[in-house]
N, C-alpha and C positions, 0 to 999 in steps of 0.2 A: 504494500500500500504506500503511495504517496505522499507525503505529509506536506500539507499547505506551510509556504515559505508564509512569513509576516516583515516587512520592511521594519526596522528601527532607524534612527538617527541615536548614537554615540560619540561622546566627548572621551577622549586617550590625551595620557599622557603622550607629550611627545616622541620620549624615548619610545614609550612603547608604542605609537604609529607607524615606526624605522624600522623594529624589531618586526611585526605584522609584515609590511610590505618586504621587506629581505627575505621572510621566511618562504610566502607568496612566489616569490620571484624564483627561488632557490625549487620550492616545489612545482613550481606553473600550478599553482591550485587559485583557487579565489577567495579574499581576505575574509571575506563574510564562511565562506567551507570550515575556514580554519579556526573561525571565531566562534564556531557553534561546535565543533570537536572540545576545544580547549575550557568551553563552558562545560557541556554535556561531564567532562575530566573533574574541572572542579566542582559540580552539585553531586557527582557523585562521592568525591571528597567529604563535602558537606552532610551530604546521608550520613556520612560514619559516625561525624563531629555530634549531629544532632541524637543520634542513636546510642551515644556514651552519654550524651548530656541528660538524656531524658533516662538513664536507664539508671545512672548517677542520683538523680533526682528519686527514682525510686525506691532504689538504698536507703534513702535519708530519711525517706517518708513524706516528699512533698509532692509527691504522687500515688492515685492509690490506682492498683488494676479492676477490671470490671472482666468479668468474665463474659467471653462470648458468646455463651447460650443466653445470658441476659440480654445481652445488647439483640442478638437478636431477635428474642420474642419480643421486645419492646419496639423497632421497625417491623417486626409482621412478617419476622422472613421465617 
């Protein structure tokens, strides 16, 4: 399946607008290809971060778990 592009507009540091278009050049790929690999890189990064944080959180006890058969006979599933 296809996945529908979305145009943004983005502000870079300088350095790193040099660093993009070099890499671009080096790979003949296009800046926007490469800007959505190196995201796609970093949220997965992020999943990890936020999955220690919240799991952290649970240790402590400032989160509590809900079990899944509740949650879902409370949606109706």
């Amino acid at each position: 399946m296809i996945e529908k592009h979305v145009r943004m507009n983005v502000t870079l540091p300088e350095s790193v607008a040099r660093e993009l278009t070099l890499i671009a050049d080096e790979f003949n790929d296009k800046k926007s290809r490469i800007v959505a690999k190196a995201l796609e890189l970093y949220f997965d990064e992020i999943d990890g971060q936020i999955a220690e944080k919240r799991l952290n959180e649970l240790k402590q006890g400032g989160t509590k778990l809900v079990d899944a058969e509740k949650v879902w006979k409370e949606l109706g599933l």
